[in-house]
C-alpha positions, 0 to 999 in steps of 0.5 A: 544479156542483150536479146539475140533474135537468132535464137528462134531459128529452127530448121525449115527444110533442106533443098537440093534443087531451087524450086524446093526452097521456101517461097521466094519472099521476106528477107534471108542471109546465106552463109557460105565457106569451105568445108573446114572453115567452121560454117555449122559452129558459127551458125550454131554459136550466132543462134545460141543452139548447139545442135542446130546445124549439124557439125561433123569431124568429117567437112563437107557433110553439109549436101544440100540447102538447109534453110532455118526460119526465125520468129519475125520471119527471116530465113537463115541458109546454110549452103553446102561447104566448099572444097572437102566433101569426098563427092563425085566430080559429077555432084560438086558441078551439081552444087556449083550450078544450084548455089551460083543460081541461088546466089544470082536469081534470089529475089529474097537474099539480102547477103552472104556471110563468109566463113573463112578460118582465120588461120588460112585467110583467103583463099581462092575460093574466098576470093571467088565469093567476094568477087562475085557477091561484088560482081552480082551487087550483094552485101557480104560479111565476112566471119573469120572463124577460130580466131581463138587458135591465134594470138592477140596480135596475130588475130589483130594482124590477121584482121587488117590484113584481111580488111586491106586486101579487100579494100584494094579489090574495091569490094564492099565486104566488111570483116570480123574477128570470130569463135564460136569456141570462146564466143568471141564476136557474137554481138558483132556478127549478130549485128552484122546479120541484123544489118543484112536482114533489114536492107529492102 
């Protein structure tokens, strides 16, 4: 079994304003998506941890920055899901403000992973993060989760679609197949992330 370094993660705290976030230093992924996508699976099944990011029936539950340390140092952040969360219109403006300064101001932020579902690829708001981590000069991966409720073929199609929709914007971003149900990428996505993390 190949050495997974994201098996250390653990839970370092939740912040809801910057100034609450660790010291700004070191190296840190964001993973970002909307709240259906699968974001706290992916987390979980990428660290080897069941219970490590919360998953609900309910999407949107994640409300705060919660931050995951590893052993060598690095930081996993888990940004609040996008779109679902039955919130004040008042508080979704909160969190926009807070992830678009977090996303901008970061000095220790090395990427975002993106986590889309694979069977509704793209949407508006996918395309909105890709153009802004291009926009802001930041490296994005994105995951396209549950993929295992897609044929092979589909999945296959899905991909390249995906790949040559973000090739024609001109961004950077680069793109794989995910399950956290069937373990489907995890190398990848493992090696993806480790790619992010050693950029300077």
């Amino acid at each position: 079994m190949k050495h997974n370094p994201f098996r250390s993660a653990a839970f370092l705290t939740s912040a809801a304003e910057l100034r609450q976030l660790p010291a700004d230093a070191g190296a840190e992924i964001a993973f970002a998506g909307r709240s259906n996508a699968g974001k706290s699976s992916a987390l979980n099944a990428i660290c080897d941890q069941s219970g490590l990011a919360r998953t609900s029936k309910t999407p949107g539950r994640t409300q705060l920055l919660n931050v995951f340390a590893l052993d060598d140092g690095h930081r996993l952040v888990d940004l609040p899901g996008y779109g679902y969360a039955k919130v004040p219109e008042a508080m979704r403006d909160k969190w926009r403000r807070v992830i678009d300064a977090y996303l901008r101001e970061r000095e220790s932020l090395r990427g975002v992973v993106l986590i889309v579902d694979s069977r509704h690829p793209l949407k508006e708001f996918d395309q909105q993060m890709l153009a802004y981590c291009h926009d802001i000069g930041l490296a994005c991966h994105v995951l396209l989760t549950k993929a295992d409720k897609l044929g092979r073929g589909e999945a296959a199609r899905t991909l390249a679609a995906v790949r040559k929709e973000i090739a024609a914007a001109g961004f950077a971003a680069t793109a794989q197949l995910f399950s956290a149900q069937a373990k489907t990428g995890l190398d990848e996505a493992r090696g993806a992330l480790a790619t992010l993390l050693s950029q300077s």
